[in-house]
DRENBA-515645 format. One line per 8 residues: number of its first residue (from 1); their letters; for each residue x, y negated, z negated of C-alpha. Coordinates in steps of 0.5 Angstrom, whole numbers. Layout:
REM DRENBA-515645
NUM	a	X:Y:Z ~ ... $
//
This chain:
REM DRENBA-515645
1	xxxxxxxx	0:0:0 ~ 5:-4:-2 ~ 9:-4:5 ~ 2:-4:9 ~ 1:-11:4 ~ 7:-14:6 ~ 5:-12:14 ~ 0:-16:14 $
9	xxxxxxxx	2:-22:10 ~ 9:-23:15 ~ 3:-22:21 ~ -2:-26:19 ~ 5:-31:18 ~ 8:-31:25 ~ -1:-32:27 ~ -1:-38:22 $
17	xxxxxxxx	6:-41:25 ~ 4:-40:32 ~ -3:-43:30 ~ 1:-49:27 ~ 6:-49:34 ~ 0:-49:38 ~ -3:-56:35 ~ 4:-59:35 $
25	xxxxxxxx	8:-63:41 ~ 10:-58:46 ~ 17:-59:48 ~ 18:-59:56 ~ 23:-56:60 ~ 23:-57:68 ~ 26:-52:72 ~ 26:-55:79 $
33	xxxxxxxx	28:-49:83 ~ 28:-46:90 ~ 23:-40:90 ~ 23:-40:97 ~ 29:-40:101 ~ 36:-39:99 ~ 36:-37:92 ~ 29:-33:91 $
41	xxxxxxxx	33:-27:90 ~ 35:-30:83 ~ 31:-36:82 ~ 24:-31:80 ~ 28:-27:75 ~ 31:-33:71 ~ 24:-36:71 ~ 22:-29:69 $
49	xxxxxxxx	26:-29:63 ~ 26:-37:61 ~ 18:-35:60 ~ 20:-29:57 ~ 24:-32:51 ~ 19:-38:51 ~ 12:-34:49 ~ 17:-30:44 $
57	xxxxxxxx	19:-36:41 ~ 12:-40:41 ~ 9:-33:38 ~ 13:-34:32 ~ 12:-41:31 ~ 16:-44:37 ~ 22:-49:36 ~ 22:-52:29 $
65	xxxxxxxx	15:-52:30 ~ 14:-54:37 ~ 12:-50:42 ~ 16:-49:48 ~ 14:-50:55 ~ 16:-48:62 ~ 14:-53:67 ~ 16:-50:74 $
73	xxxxxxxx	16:-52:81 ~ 19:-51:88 ~ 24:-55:92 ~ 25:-50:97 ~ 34:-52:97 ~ 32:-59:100 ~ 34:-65:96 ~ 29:-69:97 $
81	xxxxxxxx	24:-64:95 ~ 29:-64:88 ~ 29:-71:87 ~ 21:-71:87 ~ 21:-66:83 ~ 24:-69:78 ~ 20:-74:78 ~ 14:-71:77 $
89	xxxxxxxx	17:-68:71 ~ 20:-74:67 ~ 13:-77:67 ~ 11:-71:65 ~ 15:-72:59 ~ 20:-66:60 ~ 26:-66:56 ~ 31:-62:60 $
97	xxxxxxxx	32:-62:68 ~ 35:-55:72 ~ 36:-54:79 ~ 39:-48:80 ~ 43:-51:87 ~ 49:-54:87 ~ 46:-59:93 ~ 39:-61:90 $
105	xxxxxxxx	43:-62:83 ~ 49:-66:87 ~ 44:-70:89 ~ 39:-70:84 ~ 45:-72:79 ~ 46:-79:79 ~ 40:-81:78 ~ 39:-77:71 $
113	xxxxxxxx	45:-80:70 ~ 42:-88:71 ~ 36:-85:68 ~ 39:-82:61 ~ 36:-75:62 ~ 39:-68:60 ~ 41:-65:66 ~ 42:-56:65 $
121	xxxxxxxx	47:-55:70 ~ 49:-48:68 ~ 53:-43:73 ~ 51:-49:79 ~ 54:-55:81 ~ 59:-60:81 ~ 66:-56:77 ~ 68:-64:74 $
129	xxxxxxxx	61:-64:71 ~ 64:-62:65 ~ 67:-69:63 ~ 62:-71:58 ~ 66:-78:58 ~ 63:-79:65 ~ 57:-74:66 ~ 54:-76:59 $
137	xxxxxxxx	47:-73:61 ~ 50:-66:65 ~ 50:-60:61 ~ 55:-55:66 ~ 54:-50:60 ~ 58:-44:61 ~ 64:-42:66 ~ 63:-46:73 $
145	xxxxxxxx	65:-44:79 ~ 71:-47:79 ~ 73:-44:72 ~ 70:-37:74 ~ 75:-37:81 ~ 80:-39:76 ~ 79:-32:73 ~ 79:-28:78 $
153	xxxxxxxx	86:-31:80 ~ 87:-29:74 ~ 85:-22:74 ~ 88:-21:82 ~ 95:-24:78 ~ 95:-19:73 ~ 93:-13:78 ~ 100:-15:82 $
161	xxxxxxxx	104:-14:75 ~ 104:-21:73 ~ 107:-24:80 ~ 103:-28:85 ~ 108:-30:90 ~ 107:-26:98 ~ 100:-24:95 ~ 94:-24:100 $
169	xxxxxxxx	88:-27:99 ~ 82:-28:103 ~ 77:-32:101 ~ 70:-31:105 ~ 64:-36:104 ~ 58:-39:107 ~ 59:-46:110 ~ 55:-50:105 $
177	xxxxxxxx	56:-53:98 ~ 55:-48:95 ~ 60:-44:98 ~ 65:-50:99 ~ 65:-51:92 ~ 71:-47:89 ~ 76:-48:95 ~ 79:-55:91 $
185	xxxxxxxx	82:-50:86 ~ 84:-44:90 ~ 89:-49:94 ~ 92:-51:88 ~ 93:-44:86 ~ 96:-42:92 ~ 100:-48:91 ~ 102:-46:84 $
193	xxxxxxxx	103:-38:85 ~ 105:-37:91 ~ 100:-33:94 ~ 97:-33:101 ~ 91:-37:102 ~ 86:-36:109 ~ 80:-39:109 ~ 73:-35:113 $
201	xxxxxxxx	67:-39:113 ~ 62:-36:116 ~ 55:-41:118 ~ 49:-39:114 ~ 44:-36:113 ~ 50:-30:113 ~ 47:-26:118 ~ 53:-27:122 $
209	xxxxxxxx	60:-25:120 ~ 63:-21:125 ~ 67:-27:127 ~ 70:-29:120 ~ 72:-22:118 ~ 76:-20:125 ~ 79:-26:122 ~ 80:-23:115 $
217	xxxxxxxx	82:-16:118 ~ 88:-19:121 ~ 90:-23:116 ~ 90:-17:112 ~ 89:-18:105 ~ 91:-15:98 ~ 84:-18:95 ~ 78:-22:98 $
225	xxxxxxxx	74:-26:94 ~ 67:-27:96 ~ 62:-33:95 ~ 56:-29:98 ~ 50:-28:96 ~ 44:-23:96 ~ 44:-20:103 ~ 51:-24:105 $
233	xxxxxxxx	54:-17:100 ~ 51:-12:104 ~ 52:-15:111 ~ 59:-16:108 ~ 60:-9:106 ~ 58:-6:113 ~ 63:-10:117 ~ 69:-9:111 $
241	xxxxxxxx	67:-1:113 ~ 68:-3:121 ~ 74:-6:120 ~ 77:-1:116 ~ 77:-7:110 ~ 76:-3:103 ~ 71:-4:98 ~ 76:-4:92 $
249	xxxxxxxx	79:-11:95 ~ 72:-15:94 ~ 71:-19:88 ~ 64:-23:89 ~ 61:-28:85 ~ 57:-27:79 ~ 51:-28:83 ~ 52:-21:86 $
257	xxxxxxxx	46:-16:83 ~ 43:-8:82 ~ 40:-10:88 ~ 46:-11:92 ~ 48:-5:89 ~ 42:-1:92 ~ 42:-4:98 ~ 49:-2:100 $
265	xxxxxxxx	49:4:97 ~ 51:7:89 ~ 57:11:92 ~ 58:7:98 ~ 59:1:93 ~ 63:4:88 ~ 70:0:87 ~ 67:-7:88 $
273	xxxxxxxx	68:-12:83 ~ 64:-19:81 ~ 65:-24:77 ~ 61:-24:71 ~ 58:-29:66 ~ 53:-26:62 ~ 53:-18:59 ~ 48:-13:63 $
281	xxxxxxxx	43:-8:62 ~ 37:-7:57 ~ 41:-6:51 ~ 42:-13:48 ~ 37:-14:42 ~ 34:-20:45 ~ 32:-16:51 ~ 29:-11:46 $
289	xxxxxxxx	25:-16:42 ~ 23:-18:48 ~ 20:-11:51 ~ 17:-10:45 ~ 13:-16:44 ~ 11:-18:51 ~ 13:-12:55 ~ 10:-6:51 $
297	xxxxxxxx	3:-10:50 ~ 2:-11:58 ~ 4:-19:56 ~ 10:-20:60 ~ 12:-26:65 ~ 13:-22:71 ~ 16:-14:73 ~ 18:-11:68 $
305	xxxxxxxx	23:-8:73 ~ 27:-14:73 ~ 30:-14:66 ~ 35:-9:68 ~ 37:-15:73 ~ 43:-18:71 ~ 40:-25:74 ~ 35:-23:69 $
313	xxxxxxxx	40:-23:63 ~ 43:-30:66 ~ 37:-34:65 ~ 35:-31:59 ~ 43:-34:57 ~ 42:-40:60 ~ 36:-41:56 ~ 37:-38:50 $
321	xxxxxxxx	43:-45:50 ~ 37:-49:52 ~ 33:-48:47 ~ 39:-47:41 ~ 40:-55:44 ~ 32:-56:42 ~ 34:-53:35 ~ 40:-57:33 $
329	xxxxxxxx	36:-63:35 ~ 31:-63:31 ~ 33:-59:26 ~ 39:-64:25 ~ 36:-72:28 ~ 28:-70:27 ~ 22:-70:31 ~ 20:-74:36 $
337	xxxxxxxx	25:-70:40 ~ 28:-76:44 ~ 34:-75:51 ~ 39:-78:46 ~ 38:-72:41 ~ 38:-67:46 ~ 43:-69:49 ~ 47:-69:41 $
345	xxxxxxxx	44:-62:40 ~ 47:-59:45 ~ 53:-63:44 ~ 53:-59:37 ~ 52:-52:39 ~ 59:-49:37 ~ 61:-41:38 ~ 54:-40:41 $
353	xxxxxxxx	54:-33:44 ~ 47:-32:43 ~ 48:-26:40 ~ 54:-23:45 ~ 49:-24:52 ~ 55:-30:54 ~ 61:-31:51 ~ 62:-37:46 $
361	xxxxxxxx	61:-43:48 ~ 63:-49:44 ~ 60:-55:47 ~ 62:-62:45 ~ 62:-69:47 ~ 68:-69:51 ~ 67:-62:54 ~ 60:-60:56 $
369	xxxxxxxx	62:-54:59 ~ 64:-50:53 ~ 69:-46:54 ~ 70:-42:63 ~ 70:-36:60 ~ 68:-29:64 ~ 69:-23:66 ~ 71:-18:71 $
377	xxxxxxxx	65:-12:72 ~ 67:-6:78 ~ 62:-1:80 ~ 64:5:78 ~ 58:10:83 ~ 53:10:77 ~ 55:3:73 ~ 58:-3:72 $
385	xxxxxxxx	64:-2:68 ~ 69:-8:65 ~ 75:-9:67 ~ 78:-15:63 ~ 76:-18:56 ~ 72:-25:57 ~ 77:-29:60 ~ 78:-37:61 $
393	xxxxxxxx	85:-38:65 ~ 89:-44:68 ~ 85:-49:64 ~ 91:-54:65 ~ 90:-54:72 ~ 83:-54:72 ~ 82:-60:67 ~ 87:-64:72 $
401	xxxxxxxx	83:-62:77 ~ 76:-64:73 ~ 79:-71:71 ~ 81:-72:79 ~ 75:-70:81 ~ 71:-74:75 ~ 76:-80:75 ~ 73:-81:84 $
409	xxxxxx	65:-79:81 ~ 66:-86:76 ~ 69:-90:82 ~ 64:-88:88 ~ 58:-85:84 ~ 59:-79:89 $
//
């Protein structure tokens, strides 16, 4: 009776707090994504999951007693569309903006920067955006794609006994911002190392990259690093088997999912290797805690396929910094929850890991990045195993090149 007694009391608790987080003032968060075209084979299960999160939080009782709303709307990668878009929620009173796209955020981010609003720029955008002294109002939280390149630089010179000098790399991207992002710190890495760079843009939409990989097959390189994305991977791994290029060379980006996997084929993919900035799998206890209250009850945001998705996992590690910033915010400055206490809870999130799902971030004012760690992951025929620690490299040449980058930012606004 005792433990019945104490069942029902925390039930009828977490219905009273939810019932007190009902009537309270929501706290907004914009998601301006492209559901569409580039991105819609990530950008459902990040919404998926940052709903997810949400409805478990507002069940017990949201934020610090607020109840978190996810506001979601479609730009279709167009930056006009982005910009509308985040215009649309500023009136609404969002108290965070997300574009998931490195050119709608580029063209979105002076304007949050002149208007004083918090910009989420997790494992998009521009690389410079983690100078909190210049982009106040951008949060780039986690590894950018400057830092996670870096990484596997890091990676393929400890594969080649700590010596980089003669080494091939090849470097195959779609010709657009996305895919042009890293190539900055790839040439002043190969200026720093020693090893041999060769560029192979290919156009988008992707479809099309017989021509850059003759060229790669004969410039035949130790390593190829990929910026692809979704169906890119798989086009990539037929060409790389006509032209005699082994799987085993190809790190891709982290936006490289179980998807890719099963399209190319479990056993044909075997040795493939990504970039990785959050943990995979179902195993986390958030993810448990999310199946049983939501999943298990018929109450989930989407396909419950999708948690075993590692885009799954990403939205729930941007989102889970997100909300602690929400935290921090009210629990230290109070309510009304204001841009400007955003901004500083977010600022205050320190050896954040949401319980392991990402590694640590530390985030201050002069550092919105928190840290550039990742990983490498390979596919072993059944699974993702990993083959380093959570690693954060070149941090000097990368803050060189963010204070560069920044220092133009300041002069132009570009």
């Amino acid at each position: 009776m005792k433990s019945r007694f104490f069942s029902i009391a925390a039930s009828m608790g977490i219905a009273f707090a939810a019932l007190q987080s009902a009537h309270a003032q929501p706290i907004k968060f914009a998601m301006c994504y492209d559901l569409t075209k580039s991105y819609g084979f990530a950008t459902p299960q990040i919404v998926q999951a940052a709903r997810d999160y949400a409805q478990v939080l507002n069940q017990k009782g949201g934020i610090e007693g607020h109840p978190v709303e996810i506001l979601v709307q479609d730009h279709g990668n167009e930056p006009q569309r982005g910009i509308e878009c985040y215009e649309k929620f500023k009136r609404e009173d969002a108290i965070a903006f997300d574009y998931l796209s490195t050119p709608v955020t580029r063209a979105v981010l002076p304007r949050a920067m002149a208007d004083g609003t918090v910009m989420l720029q997790s494992f998009v955008g521009r690389g410079d955006a983690v100078n909190g002294d210049v982009f106040k109002w951008v949060f780039p939280i986690g590894p950018t794609y400057w830092a996670q390149m870096a990484n596997n630089i890091q990676y393929i010179k400890t594969k080649s006994n700590g010596n980089l000098k003669g080494v091939k790399i090849a470097f195959i991207y779609p010709d657009f911002p996305f895919g042009q992002e890293p190539i900055g710190v790839l040439r002043t890495l190969a200026a720093k190392e020693g090893f041999e760079l060769h560029l192979a843009p290919h156009p988008m939409p992707g479809n099309d990259q017989a021509a850059a990989w003759t060229q790669i097959r004969r410039f035949n390189p130790d390593w190829v690093i990929s910026w692809n994305l979704s169906n890119m991977h798989v086009i990539a791994s037929r060409e790389m088997k006509r032209n005699g290029i082994a799987m085993d060379k190809y790190i891709a980006v982290n936006w490289f999912n179980e998807v890719d996997i099963a399209n190319i084929g479990p056993e044909n993919a075997k040795g493939i290797k990504r970039g990785t900035n959050v943990v995979g799998g179902q195993n986390h206890a958030l993810i448990q805690q999310i199946i049983k209250d939501l999943y298990e009850n018929g109450k989930g945001n989407g396909d419950r396929k999708h948690l075993n998705d590692v885009y799954y996992n990403t939205g729930l590690a941007m989102y889970a910094t997100a909300f602690e910033g929400a935290r921090q915010a009210i629990k230290k400055q109070g309510w009304p929850l204001t841009p400007e206490k955003m901004k500083r809870g977010l600022e205050s999130l320190k050896n954040f890991d949401a319980d392991g799902l990402l590694a640590p971030v530390t985030v201050t004012v002069k550092d919105h990045g928190g840290g550039g760690k990742t990983r490498i992951d390979m596919w072993d025929g059944t699974k993702w195993v990993s083959q380093t620690d959570w690693i954060s490299a070149y941090s000097d040449v990368i803050q060189e090149i963010v204070q560069k980058e920044s220092a133009e930012f300041s002069k132009s606004g570009k």
